[in-house]
Biopython code that builds the backbone (N, CA, C, O; Angstrom):
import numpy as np
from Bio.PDB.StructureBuilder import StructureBuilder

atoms = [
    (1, "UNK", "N", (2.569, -12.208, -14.988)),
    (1, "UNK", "CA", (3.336, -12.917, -13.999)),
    (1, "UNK", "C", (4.830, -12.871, -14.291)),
    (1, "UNK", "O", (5.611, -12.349, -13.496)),
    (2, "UNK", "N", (5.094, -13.243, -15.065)),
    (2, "UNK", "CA", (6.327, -12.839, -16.100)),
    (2, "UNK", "C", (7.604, -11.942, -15.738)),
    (2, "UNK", "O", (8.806, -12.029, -15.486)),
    (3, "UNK", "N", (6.282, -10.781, -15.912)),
    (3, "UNK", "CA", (7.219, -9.336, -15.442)),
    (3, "UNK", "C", (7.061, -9.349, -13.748)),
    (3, "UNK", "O", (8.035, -9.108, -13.034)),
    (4, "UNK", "N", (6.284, -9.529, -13.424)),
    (4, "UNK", "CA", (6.583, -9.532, -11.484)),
    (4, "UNK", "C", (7.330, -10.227, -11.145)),
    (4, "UNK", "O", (7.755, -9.805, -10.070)),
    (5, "UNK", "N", (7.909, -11.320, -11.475)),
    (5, "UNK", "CA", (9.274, -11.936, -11.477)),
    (5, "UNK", "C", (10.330, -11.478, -12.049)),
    (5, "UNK", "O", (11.268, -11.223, -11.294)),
    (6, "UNK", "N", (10.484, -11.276, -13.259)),
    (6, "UNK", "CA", (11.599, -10.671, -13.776)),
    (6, "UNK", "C", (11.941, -9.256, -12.764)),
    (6, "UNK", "O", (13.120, -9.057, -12.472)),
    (7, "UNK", "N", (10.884, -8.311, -12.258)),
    (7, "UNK", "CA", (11.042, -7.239, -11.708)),
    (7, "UNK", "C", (11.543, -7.839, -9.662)),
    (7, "UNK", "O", (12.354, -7.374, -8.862)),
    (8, "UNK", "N", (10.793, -8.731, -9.597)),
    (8, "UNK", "CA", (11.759, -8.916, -8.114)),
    (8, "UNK", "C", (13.468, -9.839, -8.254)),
    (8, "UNK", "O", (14.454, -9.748, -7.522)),
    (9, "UNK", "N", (13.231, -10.704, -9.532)),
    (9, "UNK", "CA", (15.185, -11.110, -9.879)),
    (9, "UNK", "C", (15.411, -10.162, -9.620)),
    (9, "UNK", "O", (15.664, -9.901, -8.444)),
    (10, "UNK", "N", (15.428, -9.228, -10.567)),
    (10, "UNK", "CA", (16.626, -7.638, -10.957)),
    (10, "UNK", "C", (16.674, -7.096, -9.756)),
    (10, "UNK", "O", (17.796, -6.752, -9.383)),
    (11, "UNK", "N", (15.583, -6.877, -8.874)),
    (11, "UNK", "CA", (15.753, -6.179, -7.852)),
    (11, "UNK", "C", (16.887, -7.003, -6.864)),
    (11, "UNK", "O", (17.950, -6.507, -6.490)),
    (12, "UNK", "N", (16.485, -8.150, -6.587)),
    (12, "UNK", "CA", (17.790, -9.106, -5.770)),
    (12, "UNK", "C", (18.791, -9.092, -6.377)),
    (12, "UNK", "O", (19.783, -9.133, -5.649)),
    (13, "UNK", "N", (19.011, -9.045, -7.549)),
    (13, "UNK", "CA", (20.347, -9.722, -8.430)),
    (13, "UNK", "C", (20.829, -7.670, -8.704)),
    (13, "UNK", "O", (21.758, -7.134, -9.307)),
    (14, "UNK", "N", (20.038, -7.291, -8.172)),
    (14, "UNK", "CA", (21.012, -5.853, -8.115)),
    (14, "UNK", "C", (21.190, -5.626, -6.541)),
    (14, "UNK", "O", (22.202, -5.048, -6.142)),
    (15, "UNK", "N", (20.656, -5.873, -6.049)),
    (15, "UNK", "CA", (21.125, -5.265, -4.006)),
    (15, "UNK", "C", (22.446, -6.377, -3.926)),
    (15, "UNK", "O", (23.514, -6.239, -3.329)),
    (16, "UNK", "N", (21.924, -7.602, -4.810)),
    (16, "UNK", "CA", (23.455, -8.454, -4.439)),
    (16, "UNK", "C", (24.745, -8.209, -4.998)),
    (16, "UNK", "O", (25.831, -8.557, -4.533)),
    (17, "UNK", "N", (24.448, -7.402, -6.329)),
    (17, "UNK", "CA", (25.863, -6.977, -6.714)),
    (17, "UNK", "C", (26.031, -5.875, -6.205)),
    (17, "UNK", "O", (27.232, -5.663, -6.035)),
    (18, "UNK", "N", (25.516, -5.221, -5.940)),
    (18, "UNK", "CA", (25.750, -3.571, -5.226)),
    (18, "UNK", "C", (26.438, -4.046, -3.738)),
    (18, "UNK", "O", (27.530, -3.520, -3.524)),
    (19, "UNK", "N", (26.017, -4.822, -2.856)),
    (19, "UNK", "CA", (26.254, -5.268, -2.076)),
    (19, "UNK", "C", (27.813, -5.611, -1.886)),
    (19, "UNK", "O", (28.607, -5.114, -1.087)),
    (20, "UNK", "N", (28.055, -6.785, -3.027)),
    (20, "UNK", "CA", (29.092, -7.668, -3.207)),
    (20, "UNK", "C", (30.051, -6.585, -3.099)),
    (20, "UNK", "O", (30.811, -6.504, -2.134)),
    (21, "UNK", "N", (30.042, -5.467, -4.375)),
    (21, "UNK", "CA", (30.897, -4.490, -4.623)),
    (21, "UNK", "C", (30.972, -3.403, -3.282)),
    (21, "UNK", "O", (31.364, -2.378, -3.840)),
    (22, "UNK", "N", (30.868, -3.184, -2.338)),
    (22, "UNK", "CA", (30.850, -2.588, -1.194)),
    (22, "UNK", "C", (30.006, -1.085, -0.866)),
    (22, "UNK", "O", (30.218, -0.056, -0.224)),
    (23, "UNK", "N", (28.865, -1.693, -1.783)),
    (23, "UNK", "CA", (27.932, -0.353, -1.768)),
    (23, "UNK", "C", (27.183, 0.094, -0.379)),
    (23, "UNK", "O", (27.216, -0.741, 0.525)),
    (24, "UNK", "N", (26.631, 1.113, -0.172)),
    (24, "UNK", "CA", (25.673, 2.215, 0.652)),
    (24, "UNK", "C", (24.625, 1.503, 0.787)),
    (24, "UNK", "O", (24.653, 0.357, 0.339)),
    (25, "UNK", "N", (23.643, 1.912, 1.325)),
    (25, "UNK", "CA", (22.431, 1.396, 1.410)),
    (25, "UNK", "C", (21.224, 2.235, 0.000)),
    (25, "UNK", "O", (20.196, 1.849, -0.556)),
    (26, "UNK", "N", (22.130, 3.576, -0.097)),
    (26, "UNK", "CA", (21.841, 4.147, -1.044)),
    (26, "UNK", "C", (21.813, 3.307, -2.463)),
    (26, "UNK", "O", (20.855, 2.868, -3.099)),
    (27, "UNK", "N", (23.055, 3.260, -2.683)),
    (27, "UNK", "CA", (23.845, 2.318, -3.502)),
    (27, "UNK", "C", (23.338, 0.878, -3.802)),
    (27, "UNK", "O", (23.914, 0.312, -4.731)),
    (28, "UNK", "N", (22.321, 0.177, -3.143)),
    (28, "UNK", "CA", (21.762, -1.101, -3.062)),
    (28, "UNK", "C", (20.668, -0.771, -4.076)),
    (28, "UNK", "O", (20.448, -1.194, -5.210)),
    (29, "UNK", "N", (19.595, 0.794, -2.715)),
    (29, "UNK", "CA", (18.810, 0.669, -3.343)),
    (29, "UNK", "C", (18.652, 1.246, -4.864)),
    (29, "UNK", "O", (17.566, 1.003, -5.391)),
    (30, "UNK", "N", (19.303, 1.748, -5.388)),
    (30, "UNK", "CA", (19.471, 2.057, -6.989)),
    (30, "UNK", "C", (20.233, 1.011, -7.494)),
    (30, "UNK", "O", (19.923, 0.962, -8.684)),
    (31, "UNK", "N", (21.059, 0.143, -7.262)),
    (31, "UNK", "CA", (20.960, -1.100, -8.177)),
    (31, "UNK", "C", (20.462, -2.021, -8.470)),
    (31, "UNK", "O", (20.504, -2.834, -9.393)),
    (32, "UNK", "N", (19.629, -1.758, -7.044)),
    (32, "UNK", "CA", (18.254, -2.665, -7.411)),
    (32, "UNK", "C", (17.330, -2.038, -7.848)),
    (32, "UNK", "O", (16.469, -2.908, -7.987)),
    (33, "UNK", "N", (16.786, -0.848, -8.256)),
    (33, "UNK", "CA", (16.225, -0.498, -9.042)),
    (33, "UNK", "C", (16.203, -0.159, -10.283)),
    (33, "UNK", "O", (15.248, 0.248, -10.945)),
    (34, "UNK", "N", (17.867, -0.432, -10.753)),
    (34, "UNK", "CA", (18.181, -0.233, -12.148)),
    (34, "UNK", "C", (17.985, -1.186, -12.774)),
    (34, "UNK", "O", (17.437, -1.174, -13.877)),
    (35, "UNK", "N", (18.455, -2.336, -12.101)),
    (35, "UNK", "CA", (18.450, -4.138, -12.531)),
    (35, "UNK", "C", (16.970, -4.345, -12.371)),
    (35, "UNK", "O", (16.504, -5.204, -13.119)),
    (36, "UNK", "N", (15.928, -3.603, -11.366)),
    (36, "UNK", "CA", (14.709, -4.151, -11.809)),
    (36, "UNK", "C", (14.106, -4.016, -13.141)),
    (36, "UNK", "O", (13.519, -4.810, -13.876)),
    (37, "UNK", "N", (14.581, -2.160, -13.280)),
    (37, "UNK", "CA", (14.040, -2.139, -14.310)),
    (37, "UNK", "C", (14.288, -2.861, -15.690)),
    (37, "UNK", "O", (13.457, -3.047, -16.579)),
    (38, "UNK", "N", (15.392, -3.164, -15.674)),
    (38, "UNK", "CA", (16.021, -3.577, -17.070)),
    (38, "UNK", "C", (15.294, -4.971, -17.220)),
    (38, "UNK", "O", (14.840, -5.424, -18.271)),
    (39, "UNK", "N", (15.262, -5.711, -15.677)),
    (39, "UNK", "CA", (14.264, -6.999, -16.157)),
    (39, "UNK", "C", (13.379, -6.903, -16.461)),
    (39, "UNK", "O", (13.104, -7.647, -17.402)),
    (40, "UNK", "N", (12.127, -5.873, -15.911)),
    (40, "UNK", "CA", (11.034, -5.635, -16.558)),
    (40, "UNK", "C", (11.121, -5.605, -17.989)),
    (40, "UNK", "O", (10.441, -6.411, -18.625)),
    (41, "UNK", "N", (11.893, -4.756, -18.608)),
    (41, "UNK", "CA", (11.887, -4.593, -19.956)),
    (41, "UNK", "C", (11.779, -6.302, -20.788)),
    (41, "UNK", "O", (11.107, -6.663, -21.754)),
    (42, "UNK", "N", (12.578, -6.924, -20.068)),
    (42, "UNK", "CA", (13.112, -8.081, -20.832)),
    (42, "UNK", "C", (11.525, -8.756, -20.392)),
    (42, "UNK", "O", (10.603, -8.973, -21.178)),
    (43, "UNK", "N", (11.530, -8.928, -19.360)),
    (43, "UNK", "CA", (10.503, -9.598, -19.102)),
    (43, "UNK", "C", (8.777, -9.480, -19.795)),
    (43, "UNK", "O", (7.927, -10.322, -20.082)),
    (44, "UNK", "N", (8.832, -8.176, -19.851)),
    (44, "UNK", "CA", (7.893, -7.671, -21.115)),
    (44, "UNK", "C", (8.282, -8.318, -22.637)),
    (44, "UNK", "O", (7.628, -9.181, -23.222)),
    (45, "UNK", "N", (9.149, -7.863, -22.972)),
    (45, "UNK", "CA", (9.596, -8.439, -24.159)),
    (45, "UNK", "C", (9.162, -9.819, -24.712)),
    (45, "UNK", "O", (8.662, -10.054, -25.812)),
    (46, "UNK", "N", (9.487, -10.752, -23.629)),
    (46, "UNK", "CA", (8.876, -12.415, -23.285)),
    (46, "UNK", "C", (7.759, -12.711, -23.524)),
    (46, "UNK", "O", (7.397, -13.666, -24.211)),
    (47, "UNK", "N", (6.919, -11.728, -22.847)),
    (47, "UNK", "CA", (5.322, -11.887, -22.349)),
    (47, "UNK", "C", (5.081, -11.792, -23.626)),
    (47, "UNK", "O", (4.603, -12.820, -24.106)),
    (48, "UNK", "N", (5.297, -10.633, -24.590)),
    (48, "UNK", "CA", (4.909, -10.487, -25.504)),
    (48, "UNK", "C", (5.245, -11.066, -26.619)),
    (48, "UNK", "O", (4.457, -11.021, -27.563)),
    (49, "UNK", "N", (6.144, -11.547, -26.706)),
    (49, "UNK", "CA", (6.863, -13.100, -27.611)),
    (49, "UNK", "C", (5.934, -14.305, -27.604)),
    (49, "UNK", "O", (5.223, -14.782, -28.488)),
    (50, "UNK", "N", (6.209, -14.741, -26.025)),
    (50, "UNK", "CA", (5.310, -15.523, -25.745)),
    (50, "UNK", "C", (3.521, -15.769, -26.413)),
    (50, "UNK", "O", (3.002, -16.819, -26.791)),
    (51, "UNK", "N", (3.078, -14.717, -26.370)),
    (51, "UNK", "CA", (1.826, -14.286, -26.332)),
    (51, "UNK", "C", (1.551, -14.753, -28.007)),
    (51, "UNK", "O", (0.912, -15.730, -28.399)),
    (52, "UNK", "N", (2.122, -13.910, -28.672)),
    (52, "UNK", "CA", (2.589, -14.165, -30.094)),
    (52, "UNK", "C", (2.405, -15.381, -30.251)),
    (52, "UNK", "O", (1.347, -15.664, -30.814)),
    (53, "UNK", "N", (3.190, -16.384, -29.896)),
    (53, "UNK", "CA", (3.289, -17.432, -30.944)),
    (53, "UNK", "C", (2.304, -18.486, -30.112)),
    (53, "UNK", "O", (2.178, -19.607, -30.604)),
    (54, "UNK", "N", (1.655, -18.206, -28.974)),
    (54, "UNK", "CA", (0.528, -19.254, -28.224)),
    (54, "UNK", "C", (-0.623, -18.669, -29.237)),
    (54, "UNK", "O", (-1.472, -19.470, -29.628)),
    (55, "UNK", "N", (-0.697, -17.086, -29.750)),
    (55, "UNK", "CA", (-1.714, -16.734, -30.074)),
    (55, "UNK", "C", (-2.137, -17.284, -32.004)),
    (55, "UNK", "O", (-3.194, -17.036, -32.584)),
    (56, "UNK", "N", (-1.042, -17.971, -32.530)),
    (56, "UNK", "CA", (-0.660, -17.749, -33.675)),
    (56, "UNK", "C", (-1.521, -19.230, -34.214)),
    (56, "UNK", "O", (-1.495, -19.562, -35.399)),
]
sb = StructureBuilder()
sb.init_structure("model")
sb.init_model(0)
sb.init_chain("A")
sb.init_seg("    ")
for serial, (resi, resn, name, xyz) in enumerate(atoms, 1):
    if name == "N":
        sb.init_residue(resn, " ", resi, " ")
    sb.init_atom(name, np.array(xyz, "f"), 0.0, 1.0, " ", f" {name:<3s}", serial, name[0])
structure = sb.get_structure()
């Protein structure tokens, strides 16, 4: 659950800065896919932190 959130933030919190900055539609959609990805990462990272120390 974690990461399906972290992956739709990044995706908004990148079309909105791409946006802000006077981007393409092109331009949206790759900053929102860059920022998704990077949340995924983080958001993985969590899960698996998380997981860790509930499991411990």
């Amino acid at each position: 659950m974690i990461v399906i959130l972290a992956a739709l933030t990044g995706a908004i919190t990148g079309g909105i800065t791409a946006k802000k900055r006077g981007g393409n539609r092109l331009d949206i959609a790759q900053y929102a896919a860059g920022y998704s990805l990077a949340f995924i990462v983080v958001g993985l990272i969590s899960t698996i932190v998380i997981d860790r120390i509930l499991s411990s």
